[in-house]
VEXTI-843036 format. One line per field, with one value per residue (C-alpha): residue in three letters; x, y, z. Coordinates in Angstrom, 3 decimals, padded with zeros to 6 digits. Each point is the difference from the previous one (the first is absolute). Last residue first. Layout:
BEGIN
residuo = [ala ...]
xx = [X ...]
yy = [Y ...]
zz = [Z ...]
***
This chain:
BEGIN
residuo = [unk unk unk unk unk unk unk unk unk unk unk unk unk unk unk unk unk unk unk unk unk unk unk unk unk unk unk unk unk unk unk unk unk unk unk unk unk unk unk unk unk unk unk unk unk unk unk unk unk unk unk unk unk unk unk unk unk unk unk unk unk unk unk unk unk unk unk unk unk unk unk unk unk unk unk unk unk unk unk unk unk unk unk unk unk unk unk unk unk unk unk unk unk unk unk unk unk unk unk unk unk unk unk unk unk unk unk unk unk unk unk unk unk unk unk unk unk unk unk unk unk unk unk unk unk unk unk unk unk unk unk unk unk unk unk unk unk unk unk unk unk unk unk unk unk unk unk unk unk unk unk unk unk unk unk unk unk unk unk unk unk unk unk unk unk unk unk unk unk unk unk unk unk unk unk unk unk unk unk unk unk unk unk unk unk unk unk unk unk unk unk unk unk unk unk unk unk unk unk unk unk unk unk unk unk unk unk unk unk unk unk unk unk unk unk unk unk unk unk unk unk unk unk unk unk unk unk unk unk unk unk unk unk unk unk unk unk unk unk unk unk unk unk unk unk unk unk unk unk unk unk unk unk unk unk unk unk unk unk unk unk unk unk unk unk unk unk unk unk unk unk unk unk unk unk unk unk unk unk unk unk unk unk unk unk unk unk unk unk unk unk unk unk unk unk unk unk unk unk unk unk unk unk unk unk unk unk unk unk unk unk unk unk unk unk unk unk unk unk unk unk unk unk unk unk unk unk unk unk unk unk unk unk unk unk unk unk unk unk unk unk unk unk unk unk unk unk unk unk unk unk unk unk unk unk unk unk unk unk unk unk unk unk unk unk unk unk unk unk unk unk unk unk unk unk unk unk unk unk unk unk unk unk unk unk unk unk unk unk unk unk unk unk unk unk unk unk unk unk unk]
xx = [004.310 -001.445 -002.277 002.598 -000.127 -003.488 -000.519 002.907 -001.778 -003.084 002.117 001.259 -003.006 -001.536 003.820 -000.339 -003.446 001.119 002.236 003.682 002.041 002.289 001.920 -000.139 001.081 -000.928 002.956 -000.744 002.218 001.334 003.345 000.703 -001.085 -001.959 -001.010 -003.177 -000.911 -003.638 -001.471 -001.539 003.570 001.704 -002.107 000.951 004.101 -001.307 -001.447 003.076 002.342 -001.441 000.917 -001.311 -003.459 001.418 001.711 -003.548 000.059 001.030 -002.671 002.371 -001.802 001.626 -002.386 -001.856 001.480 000.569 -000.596 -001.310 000.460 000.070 -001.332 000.178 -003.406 -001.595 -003.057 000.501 -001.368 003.307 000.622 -003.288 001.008 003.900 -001.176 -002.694 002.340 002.200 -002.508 -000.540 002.814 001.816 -002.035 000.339 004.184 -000.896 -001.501 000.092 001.922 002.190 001.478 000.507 001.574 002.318 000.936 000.350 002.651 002.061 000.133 001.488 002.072 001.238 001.082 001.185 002.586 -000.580 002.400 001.175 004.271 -001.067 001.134 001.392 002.746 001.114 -001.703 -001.440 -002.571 -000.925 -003.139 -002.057 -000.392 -000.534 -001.417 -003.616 000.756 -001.460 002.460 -000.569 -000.428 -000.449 000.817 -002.037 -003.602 -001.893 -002.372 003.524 -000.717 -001.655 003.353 001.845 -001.015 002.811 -001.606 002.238 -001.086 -003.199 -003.269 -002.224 -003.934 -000.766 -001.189 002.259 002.643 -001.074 000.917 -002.433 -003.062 -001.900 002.960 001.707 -001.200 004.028 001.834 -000.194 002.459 002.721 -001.319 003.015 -000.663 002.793 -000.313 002.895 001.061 000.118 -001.157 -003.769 -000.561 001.124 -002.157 -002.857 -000.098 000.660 -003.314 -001.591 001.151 -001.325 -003.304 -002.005 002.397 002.019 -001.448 002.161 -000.281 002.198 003.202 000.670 -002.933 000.649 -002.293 001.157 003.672 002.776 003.013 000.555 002.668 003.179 -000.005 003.960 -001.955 -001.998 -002.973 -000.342 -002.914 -002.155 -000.160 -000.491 -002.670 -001.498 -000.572 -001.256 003.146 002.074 002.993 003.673 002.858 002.196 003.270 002.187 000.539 -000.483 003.101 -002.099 -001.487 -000.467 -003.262 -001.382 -003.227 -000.973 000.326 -002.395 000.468 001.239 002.327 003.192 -002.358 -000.172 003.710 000.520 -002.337 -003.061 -002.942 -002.152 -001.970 -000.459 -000.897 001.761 -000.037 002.659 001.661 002.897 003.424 002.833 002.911 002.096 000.663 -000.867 -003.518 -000.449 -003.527 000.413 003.537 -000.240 -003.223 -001.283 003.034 -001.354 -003.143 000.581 001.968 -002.837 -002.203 001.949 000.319 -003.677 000.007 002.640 -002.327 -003.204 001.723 000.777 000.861 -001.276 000.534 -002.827 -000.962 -002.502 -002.212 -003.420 -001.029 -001.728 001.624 003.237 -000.482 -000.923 002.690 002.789 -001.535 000.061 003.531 000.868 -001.841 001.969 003.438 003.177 003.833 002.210 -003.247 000.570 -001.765 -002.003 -003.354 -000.301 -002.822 -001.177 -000.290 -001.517 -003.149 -000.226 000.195 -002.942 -001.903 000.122 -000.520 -003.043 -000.927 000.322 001.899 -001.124 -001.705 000.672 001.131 002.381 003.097 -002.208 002.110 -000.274 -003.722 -000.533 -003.490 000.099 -002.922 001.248 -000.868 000.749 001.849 002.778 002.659 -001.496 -002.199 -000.565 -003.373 -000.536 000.657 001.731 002.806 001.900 002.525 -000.380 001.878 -001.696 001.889 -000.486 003.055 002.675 002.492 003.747 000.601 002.553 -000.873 001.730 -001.925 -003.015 -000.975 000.356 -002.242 -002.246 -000.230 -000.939 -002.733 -001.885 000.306 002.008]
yy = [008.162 002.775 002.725 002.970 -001.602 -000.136 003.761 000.961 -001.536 001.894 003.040 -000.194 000.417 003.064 001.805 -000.432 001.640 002.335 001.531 -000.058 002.754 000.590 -003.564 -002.502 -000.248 -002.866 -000.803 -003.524 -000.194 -002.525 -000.864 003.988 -000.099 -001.888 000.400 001.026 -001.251 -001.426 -001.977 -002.852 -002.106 002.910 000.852 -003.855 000.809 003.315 -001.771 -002.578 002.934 001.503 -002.020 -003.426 001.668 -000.815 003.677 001.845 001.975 003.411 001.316 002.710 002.851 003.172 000.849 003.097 -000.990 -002.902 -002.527 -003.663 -001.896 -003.744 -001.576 -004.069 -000.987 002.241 001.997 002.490 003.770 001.357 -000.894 001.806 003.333 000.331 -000.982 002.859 002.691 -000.909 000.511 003.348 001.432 -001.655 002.309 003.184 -000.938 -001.338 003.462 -001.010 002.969 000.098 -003.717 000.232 003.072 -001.373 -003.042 002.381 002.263 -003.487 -001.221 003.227 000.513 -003.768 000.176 003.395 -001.210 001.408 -002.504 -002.216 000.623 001.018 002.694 001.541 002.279 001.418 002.737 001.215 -001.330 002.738 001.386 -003.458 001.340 003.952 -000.602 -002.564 -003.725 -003.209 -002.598 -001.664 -003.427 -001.715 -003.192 -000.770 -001.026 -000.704 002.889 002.407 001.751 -003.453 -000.960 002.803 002.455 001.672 002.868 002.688 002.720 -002.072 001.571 -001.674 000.961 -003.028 -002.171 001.849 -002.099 -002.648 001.947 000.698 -001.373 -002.894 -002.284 -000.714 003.203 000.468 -000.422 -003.115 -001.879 002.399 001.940 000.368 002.828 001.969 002.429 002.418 000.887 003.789 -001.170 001.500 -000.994 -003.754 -000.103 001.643 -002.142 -003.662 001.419 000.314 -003.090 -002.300 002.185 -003.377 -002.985 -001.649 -002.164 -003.109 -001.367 -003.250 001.679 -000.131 002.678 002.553 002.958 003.017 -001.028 001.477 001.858 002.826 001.986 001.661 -000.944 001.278 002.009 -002.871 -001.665 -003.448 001.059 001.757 -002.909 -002.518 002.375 -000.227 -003.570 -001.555 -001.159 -001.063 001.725 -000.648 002.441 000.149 001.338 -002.694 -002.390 -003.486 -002.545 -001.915 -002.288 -003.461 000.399 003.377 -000.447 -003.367 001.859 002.297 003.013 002.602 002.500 -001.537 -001.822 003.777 000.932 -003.424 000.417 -001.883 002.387 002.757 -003.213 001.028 -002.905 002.433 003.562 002.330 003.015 001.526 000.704 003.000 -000.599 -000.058 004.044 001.527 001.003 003.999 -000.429 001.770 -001.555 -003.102 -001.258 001.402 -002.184 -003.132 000.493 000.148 -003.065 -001.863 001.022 -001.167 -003.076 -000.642 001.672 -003.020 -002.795 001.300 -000.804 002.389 003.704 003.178 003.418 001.834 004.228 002.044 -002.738 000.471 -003.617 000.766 003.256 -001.087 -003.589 002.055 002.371 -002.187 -002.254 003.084 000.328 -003.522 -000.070 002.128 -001.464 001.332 -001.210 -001.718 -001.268 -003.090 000.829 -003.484 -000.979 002.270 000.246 -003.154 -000.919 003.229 -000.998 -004.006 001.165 002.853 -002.574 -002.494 002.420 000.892 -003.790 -001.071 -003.281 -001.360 002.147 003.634 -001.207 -002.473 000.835 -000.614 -003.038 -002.064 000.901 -002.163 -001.121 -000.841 -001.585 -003.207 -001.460 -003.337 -000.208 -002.554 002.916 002.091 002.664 003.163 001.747 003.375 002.077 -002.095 -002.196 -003.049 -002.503 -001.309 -003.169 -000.939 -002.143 002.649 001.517 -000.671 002.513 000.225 -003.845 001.278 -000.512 -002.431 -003.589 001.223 002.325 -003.041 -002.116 002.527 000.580 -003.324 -000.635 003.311 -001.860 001.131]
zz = [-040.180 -002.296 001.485 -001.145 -003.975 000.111 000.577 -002.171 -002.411 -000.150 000.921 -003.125 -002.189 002.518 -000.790 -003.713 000.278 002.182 -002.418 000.316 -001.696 002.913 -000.827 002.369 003.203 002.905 002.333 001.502 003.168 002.009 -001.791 000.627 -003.561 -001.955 -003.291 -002.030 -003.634 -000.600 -002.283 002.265 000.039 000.864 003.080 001.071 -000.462 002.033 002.262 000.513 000.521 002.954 002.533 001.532 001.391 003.738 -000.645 -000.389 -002.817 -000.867 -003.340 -000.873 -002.564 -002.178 -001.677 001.676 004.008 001.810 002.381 -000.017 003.379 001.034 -002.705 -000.324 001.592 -002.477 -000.006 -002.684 000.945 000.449 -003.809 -001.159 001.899 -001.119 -003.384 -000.013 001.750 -002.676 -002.919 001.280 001.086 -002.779 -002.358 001.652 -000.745 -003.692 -000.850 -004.047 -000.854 002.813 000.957 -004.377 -000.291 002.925 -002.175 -003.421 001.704 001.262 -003.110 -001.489 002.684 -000.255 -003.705 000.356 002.604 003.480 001.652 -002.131 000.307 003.549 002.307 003.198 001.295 -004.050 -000.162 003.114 002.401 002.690 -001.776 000.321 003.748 -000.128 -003.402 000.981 000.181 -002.049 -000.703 -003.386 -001.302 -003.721 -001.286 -002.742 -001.322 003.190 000.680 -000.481 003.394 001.218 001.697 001.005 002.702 002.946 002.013 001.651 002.871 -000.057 -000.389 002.236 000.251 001.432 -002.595 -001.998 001.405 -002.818 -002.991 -002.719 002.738 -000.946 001.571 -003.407 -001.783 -001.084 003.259 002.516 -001.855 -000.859 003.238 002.087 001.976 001.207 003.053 000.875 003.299 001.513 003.397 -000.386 -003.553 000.338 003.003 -001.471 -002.884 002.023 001.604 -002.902 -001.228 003.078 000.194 -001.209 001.624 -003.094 -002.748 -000.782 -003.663 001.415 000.274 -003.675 -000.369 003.429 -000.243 000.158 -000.239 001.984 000.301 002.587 -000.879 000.890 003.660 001.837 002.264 001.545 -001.430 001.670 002.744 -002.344 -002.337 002.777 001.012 -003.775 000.041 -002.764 -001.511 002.515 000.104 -001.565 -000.089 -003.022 -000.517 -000.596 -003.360 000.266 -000.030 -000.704 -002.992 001.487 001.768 -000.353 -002.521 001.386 003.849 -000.428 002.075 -002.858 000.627 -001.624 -002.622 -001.501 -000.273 -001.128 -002.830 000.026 000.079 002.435 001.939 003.959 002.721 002.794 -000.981 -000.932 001.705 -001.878 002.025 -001.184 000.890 -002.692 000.209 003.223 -000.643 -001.132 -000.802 -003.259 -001.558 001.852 000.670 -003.421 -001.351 001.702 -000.494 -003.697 -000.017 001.689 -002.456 -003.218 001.522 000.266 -003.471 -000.976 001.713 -001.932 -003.328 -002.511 001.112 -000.472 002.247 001.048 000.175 001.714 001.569 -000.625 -001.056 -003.353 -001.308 001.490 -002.288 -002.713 -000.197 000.576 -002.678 -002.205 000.539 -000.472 -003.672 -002.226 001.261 001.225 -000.530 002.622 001.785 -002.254 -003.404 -000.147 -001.827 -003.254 -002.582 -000.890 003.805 001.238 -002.301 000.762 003.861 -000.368 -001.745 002.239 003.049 -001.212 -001.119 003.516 -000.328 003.333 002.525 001.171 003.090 -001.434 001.909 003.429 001.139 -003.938 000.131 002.676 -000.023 -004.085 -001.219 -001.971 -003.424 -001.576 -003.130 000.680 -000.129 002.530 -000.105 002.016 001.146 001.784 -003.083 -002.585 000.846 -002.606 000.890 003.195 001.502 002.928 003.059 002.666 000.167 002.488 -000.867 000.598 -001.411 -003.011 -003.138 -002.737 001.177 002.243 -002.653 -002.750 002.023 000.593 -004.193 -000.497 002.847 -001.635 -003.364 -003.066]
***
């Protein structure tokens, strides 16, 4: 079958949720994928940062094809031989004391907010059910209706309220509209360190520190969501190290299985992750032996070949050679390790036609924030790769 072939099919039996650039891919290795015609692509979105690690990492290949001929599912009614030392690992790496696994960054979103919740009421001592999370305007943390009901984009509201209460909305950025909206009733701030869906937005240097103190000072917890920002992504293992941030609770997902399966956690030390007993929360999946053994082999992989000093590198090199481009068309390009928006101007026509063109020269970005090109391949990128592309992203900014 033909790439036209299998569109027409999608468009047919799947629902229109996505607008995908029209490539039908078939095969990934490293930085490159494949489609079904046989030309090759250099993947700049590495599927939202899932594919940090690169496509089809033999590591995590291998430790997949091994778990899978043993044993995939227990349930979390019986134990496994490879949760435990995932639990291990992933404490060892991140310093939390404990986590809880999940599948999908949405449900450890989720999972977060109804551990603030508790913490708010059996620690804090707030009034039961009213307990109020901060958010930030132009956020991204999924698409469940808990999460749409403190978003501010109106395509991910429309048509799906009632929304459910409790959540105070900020600008992100601002750490006085922070301060100002935290009253005794606050269980949490919730925010991203640097906002992806939103259009790769970069807050205010000090802007997280400061969010720290406050949260610290008026007995409030701080959540990061860093399911795309986590993982090496920024050049830093978590992007609030930048500042020196250690969030009360941080949510990852995404790359923590480099792309192979479903795999989330949310990241909290005892006197938090502690207050879950049996029975309050779970997952069918969650912390299957399939995933833990995955997800052990993805972060062997960000360690052993130092992808996170790597993306500060390389990133700081993209970052650098795209600011340089003289183009009519860009208005801004921010930023940090690999995880790059090129904004342009909004008499440019939108977003979506240069990436249709970047498609045409071999590479695979998308749009987002219909003015935004959001530039992020996988964490083993070379310079060499990145010199070839930048060649056409060059002409493809100075077209008409």
């Amino acid at each position: 079958m033909k790439t036209q072939e299998y569109i027409e099919l999608e468009e047919r039996y799947g629902a229109h949720n996505y607008h995908p650039l029209d490539v039908v891919l078939t095969r990934g290795e490293g930085v490159w994928v494949y489609d079904v015609d046989g030309r090759r692509y250099l993947d700049c979105l590495s599927a939202y940062s899932a594919v940090n690690q690169g496509h089809v990492h033999p590591k995590i290949l291998a430790a997949m094809q091994e778990q899978a001929k043993k044993i995939t599912l227990t349930s979390r009614a019986f134990r496994n031989d490879q949760l435990a030392l995932f639990y291990k690992e992933l404490s060892d790496l991140t310093s939390y004391e404990m986590s809880l696994l999940m599948n999908s960054g949405a449900e450890a979103v989720e999972t977060a907010l109804k551990l603030a919740r508790k913490w708010a009421y059996q620690v804090k001592g707030v009034p039961r059910y009213e307990a109020e999370i901060i958010t930030c305007a132009g956020n991204f943390h999924g698409r469940t209706i808990t999460t749409i009901s403190f978003s501010t984009e109106p395509l991910y509201r429309d048509d799906f309220g009632p929304f459910t209460p409790g959540f105070i909305t900020v600008p992100y950025g601002d750490a006085a509209a922070v301060e100002k909206a935290i009253t005794p009733n606050t269980a949490a701030v919730f925010l991203e360190p640097i906002q992806g869906e939103g259009g790769v937005i970069v807050p205010p240097t000090g802007y997280l520190s400061r969010v720290a103190e406050l949260c610290k000072k008026n007995n409030v917890l701080l959540i990061a969501d860093e399911i795309q920002t986590g993982l090496g992504r920024t050049g830093k293992l978590f992007a609030c190290q930048h500042e020196n941030v250690h969030p009360d609770v941080t949510v990852v997902g995404k790359a923590l299985s480099g792309g192979f399966y479903p795999v989330s956690a949310v990241l909290a030390d005892r006197a938090l992750l502690g207050l879950f007993t049996p029975g309050e929360h779970g997952s069918t999946f969650g912390g299957n032996p399939l995933a833990a053994a995955i997800a052990r082999a993805a972060l062997k992989v960000i360690v052993e070949e130092r992808l996170v000093e790597r993306t500060v590198e390389v990133g700081n090199y993209f970052i650098e050679q795209l600011s340089e481009i003289p183009s009519p068309h860009v208005k801004e390009v921010r930023g940090k390790g690999l995880l790059i928006g090129v904004e342009l101007k909004h008499e440019s026509g939108g977003a979506r036609r240069f990436c249709e063109a970047l498609q045409d020269k071999g590479i695979l970005a998308k749009e987002t924030h219909e003015h935004v090109i959001r530039f992020a391949p996988p964490l083993v990128i070379d310079k060499e790769t990145i010199d070839w592309a930048l060649a056409h992203i060059r002409e493809v900014l100075n077209m008409e």
